[in-house]
N, C-alpha and C positions, 0 to 999 in steps of 0.2 A: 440621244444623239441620232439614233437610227429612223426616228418621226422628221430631225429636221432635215437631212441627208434627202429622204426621200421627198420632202416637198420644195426641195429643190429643182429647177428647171435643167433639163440635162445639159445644156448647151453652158450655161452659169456656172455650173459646177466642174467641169471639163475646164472650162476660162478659168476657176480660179485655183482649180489643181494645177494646171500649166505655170499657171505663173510663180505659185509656189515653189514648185521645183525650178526651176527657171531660175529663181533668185535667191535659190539654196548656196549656189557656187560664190555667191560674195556674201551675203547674209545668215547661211546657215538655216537649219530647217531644229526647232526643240523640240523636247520631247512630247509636246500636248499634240502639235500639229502631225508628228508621226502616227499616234494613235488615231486623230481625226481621219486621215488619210487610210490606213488600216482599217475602221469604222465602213470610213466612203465606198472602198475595193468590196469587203467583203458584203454589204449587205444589195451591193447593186450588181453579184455577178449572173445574175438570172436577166438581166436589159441586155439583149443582144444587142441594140445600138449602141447604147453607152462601152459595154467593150469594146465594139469598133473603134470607137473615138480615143479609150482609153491606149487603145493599141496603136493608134494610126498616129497620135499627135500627142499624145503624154508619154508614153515610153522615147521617142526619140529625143526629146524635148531633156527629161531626165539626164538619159548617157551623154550625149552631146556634153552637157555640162559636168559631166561628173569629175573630171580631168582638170578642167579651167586652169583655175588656179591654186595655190597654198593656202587651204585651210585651218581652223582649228579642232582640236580632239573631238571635241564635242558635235559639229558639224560631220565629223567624218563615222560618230555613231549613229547620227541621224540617219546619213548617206548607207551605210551594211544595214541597218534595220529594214529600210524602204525596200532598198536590192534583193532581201530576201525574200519582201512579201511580193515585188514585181514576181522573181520566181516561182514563188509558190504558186501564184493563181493564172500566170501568164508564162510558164515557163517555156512552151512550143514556141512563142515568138518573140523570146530572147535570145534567140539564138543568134543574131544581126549581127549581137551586141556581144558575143563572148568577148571577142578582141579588148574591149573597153572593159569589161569586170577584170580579166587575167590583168591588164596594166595596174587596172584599180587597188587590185588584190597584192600586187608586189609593192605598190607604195604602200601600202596598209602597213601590211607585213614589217616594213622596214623603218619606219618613223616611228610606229606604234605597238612594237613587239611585245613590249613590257607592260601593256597594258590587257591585263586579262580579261576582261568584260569588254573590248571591242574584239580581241582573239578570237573568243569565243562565239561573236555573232560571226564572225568570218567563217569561221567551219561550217556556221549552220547553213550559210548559202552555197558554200560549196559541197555539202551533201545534196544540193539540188539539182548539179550541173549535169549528173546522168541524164537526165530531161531534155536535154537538147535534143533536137533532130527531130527524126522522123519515128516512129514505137516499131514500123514494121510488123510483121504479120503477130498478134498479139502479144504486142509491146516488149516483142523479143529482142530488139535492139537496145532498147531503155535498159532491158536488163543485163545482158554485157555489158554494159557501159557501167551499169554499178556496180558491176562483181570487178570489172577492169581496174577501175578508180579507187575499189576498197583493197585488192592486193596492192596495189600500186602504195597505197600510204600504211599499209602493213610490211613492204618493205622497205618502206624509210624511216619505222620505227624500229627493225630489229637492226637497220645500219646504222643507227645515232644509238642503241642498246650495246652494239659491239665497239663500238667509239668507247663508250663509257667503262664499261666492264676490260680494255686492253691492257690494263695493270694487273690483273684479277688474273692468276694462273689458274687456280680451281675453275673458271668460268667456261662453260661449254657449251656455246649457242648455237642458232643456226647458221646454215652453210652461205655467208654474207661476202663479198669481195671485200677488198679494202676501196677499189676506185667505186663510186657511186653510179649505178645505172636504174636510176626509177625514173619517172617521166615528168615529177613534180620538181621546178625552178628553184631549187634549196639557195642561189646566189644571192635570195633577198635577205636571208637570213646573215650574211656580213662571215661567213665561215672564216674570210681569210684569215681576221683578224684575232684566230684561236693561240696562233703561233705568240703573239706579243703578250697574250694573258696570263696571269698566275693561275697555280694549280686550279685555288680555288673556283676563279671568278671563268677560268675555261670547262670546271664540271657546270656550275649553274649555267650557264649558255647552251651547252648541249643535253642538258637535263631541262630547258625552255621547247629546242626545240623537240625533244621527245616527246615531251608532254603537248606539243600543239599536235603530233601526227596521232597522237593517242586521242586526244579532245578531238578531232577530224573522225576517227573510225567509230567513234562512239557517236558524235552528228550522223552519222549515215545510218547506225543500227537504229536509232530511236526516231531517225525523221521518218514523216507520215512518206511514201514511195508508189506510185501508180502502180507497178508490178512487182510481183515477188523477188524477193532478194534471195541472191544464189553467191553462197560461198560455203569455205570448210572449215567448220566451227573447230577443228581439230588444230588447223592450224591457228586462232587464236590461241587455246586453252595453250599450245605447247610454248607460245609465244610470251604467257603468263608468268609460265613454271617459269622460263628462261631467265625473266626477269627477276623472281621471286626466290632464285638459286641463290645468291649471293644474299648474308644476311651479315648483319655485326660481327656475331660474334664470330665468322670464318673469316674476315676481315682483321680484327682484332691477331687472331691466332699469325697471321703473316706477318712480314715482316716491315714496320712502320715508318711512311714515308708520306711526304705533305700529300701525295697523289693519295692514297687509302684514306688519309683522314678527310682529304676534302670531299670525296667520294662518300663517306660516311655521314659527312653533314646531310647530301642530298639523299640518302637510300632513302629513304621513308618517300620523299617526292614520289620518284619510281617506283617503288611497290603501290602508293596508292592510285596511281595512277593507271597503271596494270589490274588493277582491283575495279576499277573502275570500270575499263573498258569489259573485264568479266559483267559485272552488273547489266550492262546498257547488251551483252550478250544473252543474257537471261533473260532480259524485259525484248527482246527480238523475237527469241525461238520457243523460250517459255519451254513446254514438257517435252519438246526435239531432244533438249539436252539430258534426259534423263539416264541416257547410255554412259555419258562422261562424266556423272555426277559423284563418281567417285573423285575424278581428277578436280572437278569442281572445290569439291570441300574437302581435299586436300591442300589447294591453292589459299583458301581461307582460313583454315586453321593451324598451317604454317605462321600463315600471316600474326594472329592471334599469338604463335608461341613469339614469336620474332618482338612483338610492342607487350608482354607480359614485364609488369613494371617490378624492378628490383627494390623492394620496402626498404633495404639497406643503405641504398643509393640515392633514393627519391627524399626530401624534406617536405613537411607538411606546409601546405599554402603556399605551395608550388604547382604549378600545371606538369602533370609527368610528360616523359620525355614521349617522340610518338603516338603520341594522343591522336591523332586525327588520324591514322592510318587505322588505330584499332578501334574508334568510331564508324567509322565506314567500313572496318570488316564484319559487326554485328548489324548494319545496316544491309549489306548484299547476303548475309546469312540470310536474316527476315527473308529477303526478297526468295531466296531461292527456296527455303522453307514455302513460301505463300506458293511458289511455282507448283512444285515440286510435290508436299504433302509428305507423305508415309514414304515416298519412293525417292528420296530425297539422298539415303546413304549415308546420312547426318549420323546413324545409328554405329557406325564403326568406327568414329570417330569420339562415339560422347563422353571416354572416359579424360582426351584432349578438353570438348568443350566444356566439360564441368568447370574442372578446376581454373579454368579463363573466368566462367562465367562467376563461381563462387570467386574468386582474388576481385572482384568490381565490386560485385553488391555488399562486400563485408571488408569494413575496415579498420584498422584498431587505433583506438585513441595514442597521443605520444606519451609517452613517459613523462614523468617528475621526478625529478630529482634535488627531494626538499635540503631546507638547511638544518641541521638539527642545533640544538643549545649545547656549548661545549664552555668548559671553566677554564680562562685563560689566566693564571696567574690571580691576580686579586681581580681582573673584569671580568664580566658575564656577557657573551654575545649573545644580541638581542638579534632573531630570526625571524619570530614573526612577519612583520613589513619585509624584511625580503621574501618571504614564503608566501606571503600575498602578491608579489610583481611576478614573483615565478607563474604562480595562478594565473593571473590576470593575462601572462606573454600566451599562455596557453591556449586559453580562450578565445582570443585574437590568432593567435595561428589557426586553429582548429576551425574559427567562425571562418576564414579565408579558403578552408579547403576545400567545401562541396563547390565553390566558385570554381575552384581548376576542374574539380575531377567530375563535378556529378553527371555532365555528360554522357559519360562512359558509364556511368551507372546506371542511369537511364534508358539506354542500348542496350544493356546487358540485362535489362529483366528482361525490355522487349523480347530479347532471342529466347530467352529461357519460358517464357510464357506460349509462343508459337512451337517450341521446344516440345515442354508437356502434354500442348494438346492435340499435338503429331504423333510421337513419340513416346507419350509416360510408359506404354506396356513395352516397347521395346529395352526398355533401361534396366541394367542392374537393382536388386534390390540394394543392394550399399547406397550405390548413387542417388536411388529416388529417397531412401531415406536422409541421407546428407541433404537437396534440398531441402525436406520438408522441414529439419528442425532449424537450419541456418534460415529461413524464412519466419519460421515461427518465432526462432530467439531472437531474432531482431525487432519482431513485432511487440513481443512481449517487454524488450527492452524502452520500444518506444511507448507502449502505455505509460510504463513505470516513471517516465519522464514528467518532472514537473516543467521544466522551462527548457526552452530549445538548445542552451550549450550543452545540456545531457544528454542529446539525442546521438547516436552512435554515429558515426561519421558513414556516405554524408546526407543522412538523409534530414540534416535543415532543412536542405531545400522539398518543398511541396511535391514539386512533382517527383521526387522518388519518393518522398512518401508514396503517393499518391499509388506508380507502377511495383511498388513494396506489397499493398494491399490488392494489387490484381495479380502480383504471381501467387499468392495464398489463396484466391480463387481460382488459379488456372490449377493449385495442386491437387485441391478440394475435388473440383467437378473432375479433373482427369485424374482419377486415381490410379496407380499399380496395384495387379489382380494380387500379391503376396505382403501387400504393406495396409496397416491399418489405417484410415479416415480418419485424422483427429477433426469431427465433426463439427461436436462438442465444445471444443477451445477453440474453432475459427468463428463459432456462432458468439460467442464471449469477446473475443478479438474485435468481430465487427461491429457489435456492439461497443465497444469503446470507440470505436472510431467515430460514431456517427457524434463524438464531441470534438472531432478534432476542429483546429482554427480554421483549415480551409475550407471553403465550401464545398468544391470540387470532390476533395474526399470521403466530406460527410455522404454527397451523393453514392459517389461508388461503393461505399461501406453498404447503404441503405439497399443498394441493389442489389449487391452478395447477399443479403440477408434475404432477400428474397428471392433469390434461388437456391439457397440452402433450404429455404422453407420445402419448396417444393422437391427438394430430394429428400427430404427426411418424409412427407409428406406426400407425393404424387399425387399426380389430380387425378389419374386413371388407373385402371387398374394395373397388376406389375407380376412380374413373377417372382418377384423376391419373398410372396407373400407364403406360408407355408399350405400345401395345397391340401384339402379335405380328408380324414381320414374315410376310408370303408364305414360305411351301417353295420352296428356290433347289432348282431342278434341278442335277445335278452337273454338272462339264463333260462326262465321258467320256458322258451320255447323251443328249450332243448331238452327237455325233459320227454324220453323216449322210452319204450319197452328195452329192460337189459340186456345184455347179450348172452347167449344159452338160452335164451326162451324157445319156444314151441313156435313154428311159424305154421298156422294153419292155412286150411283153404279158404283164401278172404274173396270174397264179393262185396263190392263197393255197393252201397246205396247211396246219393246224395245229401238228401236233404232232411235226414230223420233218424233218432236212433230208437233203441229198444229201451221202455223205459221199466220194463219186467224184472228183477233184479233175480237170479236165482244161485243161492247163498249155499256154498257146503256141499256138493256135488263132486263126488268122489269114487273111485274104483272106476275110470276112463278102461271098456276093452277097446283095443284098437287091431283088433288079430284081422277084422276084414280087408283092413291096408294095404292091397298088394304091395311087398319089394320092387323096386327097380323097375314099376310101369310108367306111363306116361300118360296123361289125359289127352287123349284124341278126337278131333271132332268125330261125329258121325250126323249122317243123316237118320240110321236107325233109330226111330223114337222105341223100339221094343226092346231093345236091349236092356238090361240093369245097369242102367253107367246115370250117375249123378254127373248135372250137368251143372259147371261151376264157368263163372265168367273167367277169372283171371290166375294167370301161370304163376307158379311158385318157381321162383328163382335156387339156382342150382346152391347158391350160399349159404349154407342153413345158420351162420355167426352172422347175418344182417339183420337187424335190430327191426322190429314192424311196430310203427306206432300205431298207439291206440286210436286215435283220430281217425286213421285207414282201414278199422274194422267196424264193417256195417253187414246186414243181414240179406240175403235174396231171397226169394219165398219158394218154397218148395209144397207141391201139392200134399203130399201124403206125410208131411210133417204133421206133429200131435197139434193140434187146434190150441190146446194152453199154453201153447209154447209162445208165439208171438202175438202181440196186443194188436188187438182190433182197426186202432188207427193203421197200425202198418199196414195190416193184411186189405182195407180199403184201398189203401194206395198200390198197393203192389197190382191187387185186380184191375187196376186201370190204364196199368203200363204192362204187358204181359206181350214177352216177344220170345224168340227159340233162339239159343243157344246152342252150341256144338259140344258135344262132349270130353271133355277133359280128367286126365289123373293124375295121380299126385308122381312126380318126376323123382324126386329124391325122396328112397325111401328112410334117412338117414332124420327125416324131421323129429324130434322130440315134443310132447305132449308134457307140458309141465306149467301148469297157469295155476296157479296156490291149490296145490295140495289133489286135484284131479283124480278120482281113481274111482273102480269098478262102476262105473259108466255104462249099463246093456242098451247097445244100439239096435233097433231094430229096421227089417229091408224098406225099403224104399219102392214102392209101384213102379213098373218097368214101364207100365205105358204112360206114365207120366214124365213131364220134363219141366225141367228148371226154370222159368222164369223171368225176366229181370225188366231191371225199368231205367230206361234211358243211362245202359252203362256208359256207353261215352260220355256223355256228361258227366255220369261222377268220375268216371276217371282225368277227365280234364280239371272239373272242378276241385282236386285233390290236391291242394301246396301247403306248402311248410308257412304261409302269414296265417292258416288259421290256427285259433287259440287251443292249445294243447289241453286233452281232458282230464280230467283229477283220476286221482288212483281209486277211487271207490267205481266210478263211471268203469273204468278199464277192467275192474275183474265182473264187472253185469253183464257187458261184452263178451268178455270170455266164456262165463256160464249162457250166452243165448247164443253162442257159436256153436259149443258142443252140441246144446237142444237140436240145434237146426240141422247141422251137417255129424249126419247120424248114419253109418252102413251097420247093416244086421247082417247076419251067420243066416 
């Protein structure tokens, strides 16, 4: 449509929009041409000429005739449809024209009140009418003008509220006059005529018009608005409670009079409609309202207790009583849930919403009450065939019932599925376990089903199966951190499903499945996983010289050991020991001080492994003592050391069996030796392989050779 629009000539299209409207007032304008026309406006408002034209000679063209003469219904939906969308895109120069929409608007009003679908296009053009005039310094006028007009019909809802509720002694509203002072023309609404009415048919007239000024404040919260909207969300909410104060069963407990009962027909209108305008307040301010979210979802699950259906009372294949009020209160739940999230306040309420939400998704079959065979005299009553009619009544009631109810069944996993995956860690473990098994024993029951009259009431119908099998996924993937994942048996579950009859389910079964896959499974890695232990050293590399051994004077060599073994070496003197000295450097090469690389630790119970004893070469040691290889290498690496002695004279001499051992002195003017002791001292850790015990006492015996003091 929008190719032929545009290859239109602008001048031709102007001519034959003119005319149309034009001969709306005796011919009417249908629904196809309404939409052509909406089509027309919106895809040509970037042609500044063609606005011109639209504005200079089709708008007055329109109003002029809007008035004419006596129309019919349908003509006159044409007529609010067009009006809106003039406003919408040309709303600055309608303003000529207010006079003519206000008259328009009063006939409307009063030929066609009872017709709710023109009603309600009426509100939608009058949430537009802030738009008149001039915006002012940024379109600071447009927005008084709607904060104006939206008090204004807040207080002709809470004076048709106080109207309603004047029988009601418990009822306690706001501070309302009896004479009416709002600014909107309530005359068209026929008020006089309340006096001649019956109780009841004078509730339902001012329960019409409450509900229009309600359907008006909620046009203005949800229609698109050039400037921010300015009012106090406070005083909706209290305007909610207001209404939401009076319920049955305090009505009931008074004292009964056609005025309560008839009242009583219409409450549920009233509360959902209250409900209502909460909602279109949510989809306004969205996370504003998160201060009043207590008050919020207290309004709602009042509500919830108020339409909670009495099984006593209700008969199956029956639509329950207030049905659609508790429709629409798990439907503005969702909404405020999707707002809202975790800060939603739903959480101090969940032991309320449970049990709403468990009495929906769980229902129980009726009773039978068969005939049995009894002996009359010489007959026999025959039972059977009637215990088959009895069956059969049943079946047929039961097949009628997911027709009334499953609605609400449907809404009710809704809320319980945005519920869990908001919410599951905040809930009781009672409560998240309650879910999970009335979910699962319903699922379980419906496998077990062969033919659909055995399926639990009501999930006949598909799509509660369907929302059955996605609150078992919302329990699954949202778990509570103290209840266990039955993983296992939803993977079994989904698996059954993917043979149910509908398509639809099979799909969603198929997908759970494949998102269980991947939580049993992750594709990355996780920290569920158990993390690495420590590297156990082995034993054999713990294998270390005992404790009480001899810690002698060790000088590390690197790279080479002694491979001389000398066997039975015994009678160790060790009288040249000084007590209680200390190995000190010196510069003096004359002195008699053996000069030893490395200090002996004040611990004499630390254990010295054998690996750590290596040999330094000492000049005036006996020639047979250390083999050839070494004494090469050691002549090649030959540096001076400081002199040192032994610190603790507390060390013990005990390496198998050691004893009289004749040491003799040492050349003073020689000194000690060594070969790249840093390195072997760095080179010294515990990854290398520990030496056997025959290795460890050759050691021992070429330590004593080496490090020898004489008398």
């Amino acid at each position: 449509m929008n190719s032929q629009v545009t290859s239109l000539k602008t001048s031709e299209a102007v001519n034959w929009f003119q005319k149309r409207l034009k001969n709306a007032a005796n011919y009417g304008v249908s629904s196809e041409e309404c939409k052509t026309f909406e089509i027309f406006i919106t895809s040509t408002l970037a042609n500044v000429d063609l606005k011109k034209q639209i504005t200079n000679t089709v708008l007055p063209t329109f109003f002029e005739n809007l008035l004419s003469r006596k129309i019919d219904k349908q003509t006159i939906d044409a007529q609010v449809t067009i009006i809106r969308l003039f406003l919408k895109y040309y709303g600055g120069t309608c303003n000529q024209f207010k006079n003519i929409i206000d008259k328009f608007t009063s006939k409307v009003l009063s030929e066609c009140f009872n017709e709710d679908n023109i009603v309600f296009k009426v509100t939608k053009y009058l949430a537009l009418f802030p738009q008149y005039g001039s915006r002012g310094q940024q379109g600071i006028n447009h927005a008084d003008a709607w904060t104006n007009q939206f008090n204004d019909y807040l207080y002709s809802a809470n004076y048709f509220l106080n109207q309603l509720y004047t029988n009601v002694n418990f009822f306690v509203g706001t501070d309302v006059t009896d004479q009416y002072e709002g600014k909107f023309n309530i005359t068209v609404f026929n008020l006089a005529e309340l006096a001649k009415m019956t109780p009841k048919e004078r509730y339902e007239k001012l329960t019409s018009v409450f509900i229009f000024f309600n359907t008006a404040m909620q046009s203005m919260l949800l229609s698109m608005f050039s400037t921010f909207k300015r009012l106090d969300s406070n005083k909706v909410i209290q305007f909610a409670l207001s209404t939401m104060s009076v319920a049955s069963e305090k009505l009931n407990a008074t004292m009964i009079t056609e005025d309560v009962i008839a009242l009583d027909s219409v409450l549920w209108k009233l509360h959902s409609s209250a409900i209502k305008t909460i909602s279109a307040l949510i989809k306004c301010f969205g996370r504003i309202l998160i201060p009043q979210g207590t008050l919020i979802c207290r309004i709602l699950l009042q509500s919830l207790k108020m339409t909670q259906f009495n099984s006593s009372n209700s008969q199956y294949g029956t639509t329950r009583s207030k049905l659609q009020q508790r429709v629409l209160t798990y439907q503005v739940l969702c909404s405020w849930q999707s707002v809202a999230g975790s800060q939603s306040s739903l959480e101090l309420f969940s032991e309320s919403l449970t049990s709403g939400i468990l009495f929906d998704i769980k229902f129980d079959k009726p009773s039978l009450n068969l005939v049995v065979d009894k002996q009359t005299g010489n007959k026999k009553r025959k039972s059977g065939a009637l215990n088959q009619k009895i069956m059969d009544q049943r079946d047929t009631i039961v097949m009628h019932d997911y027709h009334a109810n499953h609605t609400v069944c449907n809404e009710a996993h809704k809320t319980l599925q945005l519920f869990l995956n908001t919410l599951s860690s905040n809930l009781k473990v009672l409560q998240f376990k309650i879910f999970q098994s009335t979910i699962m024993g319903l699922l379980l029951e419906v496998i077990k089903c062969q033919r659909p009259n055995d399926y639990p009431l009501p999930y006949y119908d598909d799509l509660c199966r369907l929302n059955l099998y996605k609150s078992l996924l919302a329990v699954i993937i949202s778990p509570h951190s103290q209840c266990i994942a039955h993983t296992t048996v939803a993977l079994r579950v989904f698996t059954s499903g993917t043979t149910d009859r509908n398509e639809k389910i099979k799909e969603v079964c198929r997908s759970s499945l494949s998102e269980l896959e991947h939580i049993i499974r992750p594709r990355n890695d996780t920290l569920f996983y158990p993390l690495e232990n420590e590297i156990e050293i082995p034993p054999c590399a713990q294998n270390t010289i005992p404790e009480n051994k001899t810690h002698f004077l060790n000088e590390i060599v690197e790279d080479f050991t002694l491979p001389n073994p000398v066997k039975g070496i015994k009678d160790v003197n060790t009288e040249n020991v000084q007590p209680k000295t200390i190995l000190q450097p010196s510069l003096d090469i004359s002195k008699n001080k053996t000069h030893v690389l490395k200090k002996i630790t004040e611990d004499s119970t630390t254990p010295i492994k054998a690996k750590e004893l290596k040999i330094i070469n000492t000049e005036n040691v006996q020639p047979n003592t250390i083999s050839q290889s070494a004494q090469n290498v050691i002549q090649e690496n030959k540096t001076t050391f400081s002199n040192k002695t032994v610190e603790n004279p507390t060390l013990s001499t005990d390496v198998k069996e050691l004893n009289n051992l004749n040491t003799e002195p040492v050349q003073s003017n020689k000194i000690i030796e060594s070969m790249d002791v840093d390195n072997n001292m760095d080179s010294s850790s515990d990854d290398e392989l520990p030496i056997q015990n025959d290795e460890e006492e050759e050691n021992y015996t070429d330590m004593l050779n080496d490090f020898i003091d004489s008398d």
